[in-house]
C-alpha positions as a printed Julia matrix, in Angstrom:
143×3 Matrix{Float64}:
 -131.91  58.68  179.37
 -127.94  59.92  178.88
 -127.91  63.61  178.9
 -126.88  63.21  175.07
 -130.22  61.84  173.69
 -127.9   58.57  172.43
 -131.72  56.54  173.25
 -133.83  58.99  171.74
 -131.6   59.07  168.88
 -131.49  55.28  168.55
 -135.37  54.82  168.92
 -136.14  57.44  166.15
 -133.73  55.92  164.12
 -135.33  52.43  164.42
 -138.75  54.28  163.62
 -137.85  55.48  160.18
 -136.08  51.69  159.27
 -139.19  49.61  160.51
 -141.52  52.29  158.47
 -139.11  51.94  155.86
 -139.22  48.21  156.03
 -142.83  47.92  155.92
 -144.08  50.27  153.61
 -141.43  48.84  151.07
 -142.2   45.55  151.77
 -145.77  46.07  151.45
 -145.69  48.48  148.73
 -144.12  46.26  146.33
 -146.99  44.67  144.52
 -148.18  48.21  143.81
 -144.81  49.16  142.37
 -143.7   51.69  144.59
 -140.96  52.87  147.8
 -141.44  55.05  150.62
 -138.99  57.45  148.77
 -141.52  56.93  145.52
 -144.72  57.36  147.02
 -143.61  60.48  149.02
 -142.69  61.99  145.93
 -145.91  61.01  144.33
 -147.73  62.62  147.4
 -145.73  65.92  147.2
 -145.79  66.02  143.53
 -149.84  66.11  143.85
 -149.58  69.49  145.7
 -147.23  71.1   142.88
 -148.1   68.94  139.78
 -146.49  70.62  136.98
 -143.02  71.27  139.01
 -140.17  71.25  137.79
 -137.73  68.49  138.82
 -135.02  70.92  140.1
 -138.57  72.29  142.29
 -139.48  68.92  143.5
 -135.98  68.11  144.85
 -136.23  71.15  146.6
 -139.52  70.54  148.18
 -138.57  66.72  149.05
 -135.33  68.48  150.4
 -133.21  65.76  148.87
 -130.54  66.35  145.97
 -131.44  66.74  142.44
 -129.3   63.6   141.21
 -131.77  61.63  143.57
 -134.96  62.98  142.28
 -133.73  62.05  139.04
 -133.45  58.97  139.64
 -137.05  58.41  141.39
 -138.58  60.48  138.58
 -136.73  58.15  136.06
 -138.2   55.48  137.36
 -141.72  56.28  138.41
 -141.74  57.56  134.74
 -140.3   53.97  133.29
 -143.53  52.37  135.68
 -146.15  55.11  134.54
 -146.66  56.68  137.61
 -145.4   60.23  135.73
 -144.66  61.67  132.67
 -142.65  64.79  131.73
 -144.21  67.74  129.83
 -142.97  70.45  128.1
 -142.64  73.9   130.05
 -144.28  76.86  127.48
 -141.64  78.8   126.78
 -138.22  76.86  127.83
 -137.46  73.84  125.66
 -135.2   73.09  128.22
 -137.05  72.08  131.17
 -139.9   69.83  132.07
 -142.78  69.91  133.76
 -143.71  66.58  135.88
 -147.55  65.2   135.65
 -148.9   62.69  137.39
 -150.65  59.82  135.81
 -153.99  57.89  135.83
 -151.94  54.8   137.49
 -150.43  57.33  140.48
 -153.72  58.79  140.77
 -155.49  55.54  141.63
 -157.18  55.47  145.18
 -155.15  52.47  145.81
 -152.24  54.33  146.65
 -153.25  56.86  148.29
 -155.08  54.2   150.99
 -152.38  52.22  151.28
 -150.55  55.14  152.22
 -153.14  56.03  154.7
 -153.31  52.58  156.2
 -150.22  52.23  156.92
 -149.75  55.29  158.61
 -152.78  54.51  160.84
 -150.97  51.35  161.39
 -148.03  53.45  162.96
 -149.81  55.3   164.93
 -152.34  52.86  166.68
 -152.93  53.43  170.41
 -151.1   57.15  170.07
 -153.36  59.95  171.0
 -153.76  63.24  169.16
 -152.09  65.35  171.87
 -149.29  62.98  172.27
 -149.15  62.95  168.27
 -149.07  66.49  168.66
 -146.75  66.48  171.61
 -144.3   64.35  169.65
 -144.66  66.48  166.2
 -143.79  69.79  168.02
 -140.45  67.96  169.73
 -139.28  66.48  165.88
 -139.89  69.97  164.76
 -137.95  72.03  167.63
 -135.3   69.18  167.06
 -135.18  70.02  162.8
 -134.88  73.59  163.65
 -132.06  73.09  165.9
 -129.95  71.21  163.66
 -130.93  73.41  160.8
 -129.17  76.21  162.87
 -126.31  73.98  164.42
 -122.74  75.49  163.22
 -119.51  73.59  163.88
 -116.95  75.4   166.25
């Protein structure tokens, strides 16, 4: 492999599009993205965020939560609530459609999919390297 990483790059690139692909493919006749169902799945660990606090825990901009909130709201996946106190803001709530187990084992399958025929220290191995690799462009400064 070049010094640079170009390959390792390239391969991890090619991960995330055929995931992509799939799970979008495949998630269509249950009404949902990749992008949609990972904020469904984050949104069940701080149901009753904000949407300015989900953006920041999906780390993506707020103008695209909106938009995936908008939507999963149009389907009935979510509704927005009131916040006591602020008239301003909204609180985000899952609903009985995003709760169905449906979902959340399709999710699972397909992620077992992925990872067929990798063991958990190589799982592991591989989790610790995409981590070290976050962290090092997290600190990377032009100069």
């Amino acid at each position: 492999m070049p010094a640079d990483g170009t390959q390792f790059f390239d391969a991890l690139q090619s991960v995330v599009r055929a995931f992509r692909r799939q799970f979008d493919t495949n998630a269509r006749e249950i009404g949902l993205t990749l992008s949609r169902a990972r904020l469904i799945r984050t949104l069940t660990q701080i149901e009753g965020a904000t949407q300015a606090e989900l953006a920041v825990e999906l780390g993506i901009e707020a103008p695209s939560a909106k938009r995936q909130i908008d939507a999963l709201e149009r389907d009935g996946f979510l509704e927005r609530r009131g916040l006591d106190g602020d008239a301003r803001k909204r609180a985000l709530y899952l609903t009985d459609r995003a709760k169905q187990q449906e979902i959340s084992q399709f999710s699972t399958r397909i992620r077992a999919q992925a990872l067929e025929g990798i063991s958990p220290d190589e799982l592991a191995t591989a989790r610790r390297v995409l981590e070290q690799i976050t962290e090092n462009i997290a600190d990377y400064k032009i100069e």
